[in-house]
KETOR-951911 format. One record per atom (N, C-alpha, C): residue number from 1; atom name; z, x, y. Coordinates in Angstrom, 1 decimal, always signed. Layout:
BEGIN
+-----+-------+--------+--------+--------+
: num : atomo :     pz :     px :     py :
+-----+-------+--------+--------+--------+
: NUM :    CA :      Z :      X :      Y :
...
+-----+-------+--------+--------+--------+
***
This chain:
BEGIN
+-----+-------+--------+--------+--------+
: num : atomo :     pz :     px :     py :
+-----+-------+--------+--------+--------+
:   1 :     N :  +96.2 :  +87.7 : +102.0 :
:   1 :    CA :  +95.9 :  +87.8 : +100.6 :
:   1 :     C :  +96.7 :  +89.0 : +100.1 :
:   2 :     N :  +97.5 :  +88.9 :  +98.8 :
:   2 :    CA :  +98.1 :  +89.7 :  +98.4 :
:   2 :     C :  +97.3 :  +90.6 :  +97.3 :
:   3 :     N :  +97.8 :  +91.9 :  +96.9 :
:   3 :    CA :  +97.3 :  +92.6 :  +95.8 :
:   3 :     C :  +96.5 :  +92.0 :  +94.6 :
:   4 :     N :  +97.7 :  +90.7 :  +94.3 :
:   4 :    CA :  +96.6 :  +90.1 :  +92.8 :
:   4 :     C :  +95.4 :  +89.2 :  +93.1 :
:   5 :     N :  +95.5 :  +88.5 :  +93.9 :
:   5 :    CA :  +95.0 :  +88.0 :  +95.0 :
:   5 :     C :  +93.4 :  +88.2 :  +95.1 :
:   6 :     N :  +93.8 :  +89.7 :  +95.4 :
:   6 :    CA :  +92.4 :  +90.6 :  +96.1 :
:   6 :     C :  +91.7 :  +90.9 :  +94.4 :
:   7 :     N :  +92.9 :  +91.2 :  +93.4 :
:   7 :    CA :  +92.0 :  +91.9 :  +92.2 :
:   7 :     C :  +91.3 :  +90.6 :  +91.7 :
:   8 :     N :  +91.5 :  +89.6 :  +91.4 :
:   8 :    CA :  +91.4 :  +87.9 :  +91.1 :
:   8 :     C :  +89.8 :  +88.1 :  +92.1 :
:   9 :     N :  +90.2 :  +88.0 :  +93.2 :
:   9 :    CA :  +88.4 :  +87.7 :  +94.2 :
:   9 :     C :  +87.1 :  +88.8 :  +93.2 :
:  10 :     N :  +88.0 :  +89.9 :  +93.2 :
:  10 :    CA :  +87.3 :  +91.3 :  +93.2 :
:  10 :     C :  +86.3 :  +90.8 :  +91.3 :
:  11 :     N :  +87.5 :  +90.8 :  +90.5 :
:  11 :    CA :  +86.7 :  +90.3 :  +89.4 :
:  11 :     C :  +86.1 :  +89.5 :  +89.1 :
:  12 :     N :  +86.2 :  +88.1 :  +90.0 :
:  12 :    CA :  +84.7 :  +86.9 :  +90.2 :
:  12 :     C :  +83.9 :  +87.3 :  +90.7 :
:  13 :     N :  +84.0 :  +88.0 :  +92.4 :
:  13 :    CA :  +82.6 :  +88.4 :  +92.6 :
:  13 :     C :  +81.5 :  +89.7 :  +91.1 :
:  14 :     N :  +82.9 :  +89.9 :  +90.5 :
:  14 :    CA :  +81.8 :  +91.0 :  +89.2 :
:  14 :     C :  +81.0 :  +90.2 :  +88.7 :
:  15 :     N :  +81.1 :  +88.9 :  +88.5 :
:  15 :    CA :  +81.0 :  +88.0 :  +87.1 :
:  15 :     C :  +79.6 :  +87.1 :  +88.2 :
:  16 :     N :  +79.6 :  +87.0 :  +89.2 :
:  16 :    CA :  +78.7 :  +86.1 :  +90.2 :
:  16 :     C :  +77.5 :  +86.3 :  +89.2 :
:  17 :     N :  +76.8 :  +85.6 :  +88.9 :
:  17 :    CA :  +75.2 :  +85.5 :  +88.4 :
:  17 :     C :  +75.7 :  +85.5 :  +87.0 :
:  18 :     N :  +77.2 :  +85.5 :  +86.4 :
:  18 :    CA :  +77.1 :  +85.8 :  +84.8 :
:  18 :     C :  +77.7 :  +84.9 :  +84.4 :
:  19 :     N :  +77.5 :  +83.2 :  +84.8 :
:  19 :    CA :  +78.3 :  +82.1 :  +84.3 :
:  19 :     C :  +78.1 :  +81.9 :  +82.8 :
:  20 :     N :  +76.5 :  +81.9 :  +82.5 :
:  20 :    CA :  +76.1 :  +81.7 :  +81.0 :
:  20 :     C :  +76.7 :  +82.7 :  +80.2 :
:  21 :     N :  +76.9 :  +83.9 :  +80.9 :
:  21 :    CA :  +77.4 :  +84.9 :  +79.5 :
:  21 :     C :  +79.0 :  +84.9 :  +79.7 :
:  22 :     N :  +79.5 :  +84.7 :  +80.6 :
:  22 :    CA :  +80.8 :  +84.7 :  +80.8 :
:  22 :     C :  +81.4 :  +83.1 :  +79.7 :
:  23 :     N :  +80.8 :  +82.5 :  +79.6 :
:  23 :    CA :  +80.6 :  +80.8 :  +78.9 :
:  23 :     C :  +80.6 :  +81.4 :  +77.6 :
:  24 :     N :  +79.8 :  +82.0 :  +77.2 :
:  24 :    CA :  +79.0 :  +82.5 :  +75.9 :
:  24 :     C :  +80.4 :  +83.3 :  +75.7 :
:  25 :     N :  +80.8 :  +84.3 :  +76.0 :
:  25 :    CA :  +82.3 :  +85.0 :  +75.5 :
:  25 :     C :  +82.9 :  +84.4 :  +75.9 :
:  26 :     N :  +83.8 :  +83.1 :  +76.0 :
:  26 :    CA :  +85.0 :  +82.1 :  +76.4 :
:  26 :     C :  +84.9 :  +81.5 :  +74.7 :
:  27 :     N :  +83.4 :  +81.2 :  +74.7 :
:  27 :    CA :  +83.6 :  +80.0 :  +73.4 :
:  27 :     C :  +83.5 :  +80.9 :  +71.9 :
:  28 :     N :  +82.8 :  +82.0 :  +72.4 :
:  28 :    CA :  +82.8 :  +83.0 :  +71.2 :
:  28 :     C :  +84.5 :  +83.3 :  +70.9 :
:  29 :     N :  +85.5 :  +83.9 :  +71.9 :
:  29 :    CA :  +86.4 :  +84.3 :  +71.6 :
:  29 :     C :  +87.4 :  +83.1 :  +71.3 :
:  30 :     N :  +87.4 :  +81.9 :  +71.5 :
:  30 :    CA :  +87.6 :  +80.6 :  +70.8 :
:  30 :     C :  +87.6 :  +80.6 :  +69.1 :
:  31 :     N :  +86.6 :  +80.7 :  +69.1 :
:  31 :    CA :  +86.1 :  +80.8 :  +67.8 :
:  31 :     C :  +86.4 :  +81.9 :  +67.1 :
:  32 :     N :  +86.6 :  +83.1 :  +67.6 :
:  32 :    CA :  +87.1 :  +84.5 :  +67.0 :
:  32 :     C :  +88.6 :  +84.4 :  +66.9 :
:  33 :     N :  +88.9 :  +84.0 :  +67.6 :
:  33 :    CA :  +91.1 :  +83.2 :  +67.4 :
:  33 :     C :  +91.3 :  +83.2 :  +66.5 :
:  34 :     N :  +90.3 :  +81.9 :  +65.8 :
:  34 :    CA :  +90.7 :  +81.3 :  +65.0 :
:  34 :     C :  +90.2 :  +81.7 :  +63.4 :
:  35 :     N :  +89.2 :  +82.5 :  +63.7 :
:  35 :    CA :  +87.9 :  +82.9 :  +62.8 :
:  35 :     C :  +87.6 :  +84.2 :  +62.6 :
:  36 :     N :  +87.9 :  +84.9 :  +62.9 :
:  36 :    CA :  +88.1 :  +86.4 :  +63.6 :
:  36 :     C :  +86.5 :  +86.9 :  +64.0 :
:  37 :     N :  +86.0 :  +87.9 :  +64.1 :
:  37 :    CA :  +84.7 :  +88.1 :  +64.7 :
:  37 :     C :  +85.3 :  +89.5 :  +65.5 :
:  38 :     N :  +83.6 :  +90.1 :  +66.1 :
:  38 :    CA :  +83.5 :  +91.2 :  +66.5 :
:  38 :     C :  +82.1 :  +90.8 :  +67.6 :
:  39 :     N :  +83.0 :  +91.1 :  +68.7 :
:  39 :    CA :  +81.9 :  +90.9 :  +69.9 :
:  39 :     C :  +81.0 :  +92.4 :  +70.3 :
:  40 :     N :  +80.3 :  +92.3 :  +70.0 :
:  40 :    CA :  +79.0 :  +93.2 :  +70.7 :
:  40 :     C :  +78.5 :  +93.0 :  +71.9 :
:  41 :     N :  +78.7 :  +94.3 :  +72.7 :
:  41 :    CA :  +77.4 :  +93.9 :  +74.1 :
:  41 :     C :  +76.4 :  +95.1 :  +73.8 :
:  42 :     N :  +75.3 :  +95.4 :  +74.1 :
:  42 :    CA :  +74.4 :  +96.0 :  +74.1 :
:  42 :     C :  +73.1 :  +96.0 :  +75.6 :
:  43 :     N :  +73.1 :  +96.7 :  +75.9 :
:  43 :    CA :  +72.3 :  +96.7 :  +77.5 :
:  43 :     C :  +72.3 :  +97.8 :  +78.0 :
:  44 :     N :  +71.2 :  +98.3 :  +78.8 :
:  44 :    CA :  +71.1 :  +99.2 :  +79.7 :
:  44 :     C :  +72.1 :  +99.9 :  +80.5 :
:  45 :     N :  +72.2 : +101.0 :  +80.9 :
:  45 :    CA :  +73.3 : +101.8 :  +82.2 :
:  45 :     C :  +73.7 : +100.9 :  +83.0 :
:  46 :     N :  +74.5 : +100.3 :  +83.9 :
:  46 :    CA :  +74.4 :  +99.7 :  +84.7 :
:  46 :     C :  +74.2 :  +98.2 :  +84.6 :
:  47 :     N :  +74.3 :  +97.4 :  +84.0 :
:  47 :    CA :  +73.8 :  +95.9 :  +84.1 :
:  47 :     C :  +75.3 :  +95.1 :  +83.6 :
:  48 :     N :  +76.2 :  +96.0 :  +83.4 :
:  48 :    CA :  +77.6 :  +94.7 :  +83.7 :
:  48 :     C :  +78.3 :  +94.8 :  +82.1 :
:  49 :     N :  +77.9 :  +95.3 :  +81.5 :
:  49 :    CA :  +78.8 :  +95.8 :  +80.0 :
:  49 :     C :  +80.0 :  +95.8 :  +80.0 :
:  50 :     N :  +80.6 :  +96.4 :  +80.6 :
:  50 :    CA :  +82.0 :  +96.8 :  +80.7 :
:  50 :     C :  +83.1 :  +95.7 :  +82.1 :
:  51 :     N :  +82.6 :  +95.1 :  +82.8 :
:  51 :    CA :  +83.2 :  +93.8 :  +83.3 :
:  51 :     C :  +83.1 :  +93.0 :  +82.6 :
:  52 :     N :  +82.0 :  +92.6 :  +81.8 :
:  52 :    CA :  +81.8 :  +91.4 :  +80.9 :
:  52 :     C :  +83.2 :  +92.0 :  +79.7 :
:  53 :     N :  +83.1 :  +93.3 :  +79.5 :
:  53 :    CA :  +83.8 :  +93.2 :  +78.3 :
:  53 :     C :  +85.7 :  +93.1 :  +78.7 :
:  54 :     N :  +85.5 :  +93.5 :  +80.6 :
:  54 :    CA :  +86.5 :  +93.2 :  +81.3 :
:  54 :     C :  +87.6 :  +91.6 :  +81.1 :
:  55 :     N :  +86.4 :  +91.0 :  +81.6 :
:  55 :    CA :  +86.7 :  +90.0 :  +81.4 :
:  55 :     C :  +87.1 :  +88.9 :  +79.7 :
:  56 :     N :  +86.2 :  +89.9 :  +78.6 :
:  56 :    CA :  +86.4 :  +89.3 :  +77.6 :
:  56 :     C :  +88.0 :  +89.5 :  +77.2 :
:  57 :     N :  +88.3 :  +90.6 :  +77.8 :
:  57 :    CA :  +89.7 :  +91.3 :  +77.3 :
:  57 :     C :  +90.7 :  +90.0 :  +78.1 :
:  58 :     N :  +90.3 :  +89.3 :  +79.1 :
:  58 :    CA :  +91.6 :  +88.9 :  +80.2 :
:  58 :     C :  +91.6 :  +87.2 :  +79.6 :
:  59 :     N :  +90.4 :  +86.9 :  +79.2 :
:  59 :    CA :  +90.1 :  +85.6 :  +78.2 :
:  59 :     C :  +90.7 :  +85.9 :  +77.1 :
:  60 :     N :  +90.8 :  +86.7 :  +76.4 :
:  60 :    CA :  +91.6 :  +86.4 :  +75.3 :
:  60 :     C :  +92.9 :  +86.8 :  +75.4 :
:  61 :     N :  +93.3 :  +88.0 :  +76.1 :
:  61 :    CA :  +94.3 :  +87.8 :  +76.3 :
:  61 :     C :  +95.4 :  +86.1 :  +76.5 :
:  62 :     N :  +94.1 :  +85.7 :  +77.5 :
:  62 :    CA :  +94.7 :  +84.5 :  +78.0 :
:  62 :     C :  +95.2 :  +83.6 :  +76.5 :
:  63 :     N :  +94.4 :  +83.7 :  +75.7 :
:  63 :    CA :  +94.6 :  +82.7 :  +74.8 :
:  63 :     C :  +95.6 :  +83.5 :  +73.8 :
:  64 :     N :  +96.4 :  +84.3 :  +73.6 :
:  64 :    CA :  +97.3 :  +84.6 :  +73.2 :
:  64 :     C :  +96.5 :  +85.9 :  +72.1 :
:  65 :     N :  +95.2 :  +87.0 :  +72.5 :
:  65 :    CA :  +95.4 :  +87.7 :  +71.1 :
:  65 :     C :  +95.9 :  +88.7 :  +71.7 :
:  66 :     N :  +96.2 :  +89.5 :  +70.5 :
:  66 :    CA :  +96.7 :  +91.3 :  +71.1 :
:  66 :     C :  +95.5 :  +91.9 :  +71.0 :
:  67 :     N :  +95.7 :  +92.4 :  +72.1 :
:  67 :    CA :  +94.6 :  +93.5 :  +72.8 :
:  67 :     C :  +95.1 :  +94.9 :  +72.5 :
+-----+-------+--------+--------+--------+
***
């Protein structure tokens, strides 16, 4: 397994147990593309804020916005 490889495994296992919210920012930022919007997370120390928002960044990227 190579370097991206390992970071690819490393960021699914962050997201394990967060299908519904990881779902919930895919179709939100869908909709923000095209519609513009402002994604909020809000939660506790510790409960995944900042991979979720990891991941929101690598999802839209995907879909072409500037980050």
């Amino acid at each position: 397994m190579d370097a991206a490889e390992a970071g690819t495994s490393e960021r699914t296992l962050a997201l394990v147990d967060r299908v519904s919210e990881a779902s919930y920012i895919g179709a939100f930022l869908e909709h923000a593309f095209r519609d513009g919007g402002a994604l909020v997370l809000l939660g506790e120390a510790g409960v995944g804020k900042s991979e979720l928002l990891n991941h929101a960044e690598r999802t839209a990227h995907g879909l072409g916005a500037l980050i």
